[in-house]
C-alpha positions, 0 to 999 in steps of 0.5 A: 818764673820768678828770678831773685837773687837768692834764688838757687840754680837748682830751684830755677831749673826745677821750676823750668827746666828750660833754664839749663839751656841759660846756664849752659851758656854761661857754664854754670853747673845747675846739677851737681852745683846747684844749691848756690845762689843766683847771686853767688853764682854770678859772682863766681862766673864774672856774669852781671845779675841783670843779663842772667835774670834777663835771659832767664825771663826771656826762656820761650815756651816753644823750647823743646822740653815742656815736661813739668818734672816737679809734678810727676809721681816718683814711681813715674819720674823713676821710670822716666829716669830708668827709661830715657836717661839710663837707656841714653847712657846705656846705648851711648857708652859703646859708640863714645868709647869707640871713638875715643879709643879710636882718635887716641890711637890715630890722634894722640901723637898730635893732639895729647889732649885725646889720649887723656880724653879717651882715659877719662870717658872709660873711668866714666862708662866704668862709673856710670854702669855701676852707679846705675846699676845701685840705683835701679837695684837699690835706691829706687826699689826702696823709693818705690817702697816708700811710696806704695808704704804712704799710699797703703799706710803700712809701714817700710820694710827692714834695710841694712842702710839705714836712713834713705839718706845715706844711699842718696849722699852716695849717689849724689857724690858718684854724680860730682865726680863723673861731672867733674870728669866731664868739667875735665874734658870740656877744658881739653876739648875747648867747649866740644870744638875740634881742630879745624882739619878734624876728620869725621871721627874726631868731629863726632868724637867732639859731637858726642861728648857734647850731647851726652854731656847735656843728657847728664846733666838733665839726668843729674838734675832729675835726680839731684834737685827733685828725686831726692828731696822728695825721697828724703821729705817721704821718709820723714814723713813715714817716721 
């Protein structure tokens, strides 16, 4: 992997998704945010290009996912998404809302903070279950259409949305706000770290917003930074 500084977050990621591991460190978006330059984003963040380039040479192979995304199929990267992330988002929403719920009801008179948190975490199941349920209805049926259209050189079917474009700028912003949400609820809970006298539930609680955090924002880069591009190129291609 080669760092330059004109480089964007989310070309890096693409050609190593280890890299979000670095830029979690350093709270640097590389999902929703991720067309900003290296050189810009280490401005932004008060970062020295030197020490971010450094750490992202330095990214072992031995991390946990090897997966080279960027050349997957997009039927397959589509059920990777649908089978893992959706899947993820789908048994996680439950037990996340549970505990919010739970720690503002005990909590709340004392630390403020979760009342907001557990208002927050029900928008986004809300939002999520939504935009999940127009992407596997919708987006992906037709990049799917697409795909089968090159391979068979027959052409697209009829859509009332005109332009892939168009259903893909949607799900893209559905993305930055429910990220935004989740930037809103790292400053309350200061980074996922619980008062020290925390019982159990307040602990996972902080544990689990934290995990599912990490999930969306794999989930959002799939999307954002390969699925869609490519989507997008198909198209052009097809006209």
């Amino acid at each position: 992997m080669t760092i330059t500084k004109d480089k964007t977050v989310a070309q890096i990621v693409t050609e190593n998704i280890k890299a979000s591991h670095v830029f979690k460190k350093y709270n640097i978006d590389f999902c929703c945010g991720g067309g900003v330059t290296i050189e810009k984003v280490c401005e932004k963040n008060g970062v020295a290009y030197e020490t971010l380039a450094n750490d992202l040479l330095q990214i072992s192979s031995s991390v946990e996912d090897s997966n080279d995304y960027n050349t997957w199929k997009l039927p397959f990267l589509i059920d990777y998404i649908v089978n893992i992330h959706h899947e993820y988002v789908e048994e996680n929403l439950p037990l996340l809302l549970m505990y919010a719920s739970k720690v503002s009801k005990v909590h709340g008179h004392h630390y403020s903070e979760v009342i907001e948190i557990d208002r927050l975490v029900r928008e986004i199941a809300s939002e999520l279950s939504a935009h999940m349920k127009k992407e596997e209805l919708i987006l992906f049926p037709f990049i799917k259409q697409m795909v089968r259209a090159e391979k068979e050189g027959t052409s697209v079917p009829e859509r009332n949305f005109g332009s892939v474009d168009n259903p893909i700028r949607m799900m893209e912003h559905e993305h930055e706000v429910v990220g935004d949400r989740f930037k809103e609820i790292a400053r309350l809970t200061n980074q996922y770290t619980p008062p020290q006298e925390a019982c159990n539930t307040f602990k996972a609680l902080y544990d689990k917003l934290d995990e599912f955090e990490q999930d969306l924002h794999k989930h959002i880069h799939l999307e954002n930074n390969i699925l869609h591009p490519k989507a997008l190129q198909l198209e052009k291609q097809l006209k």
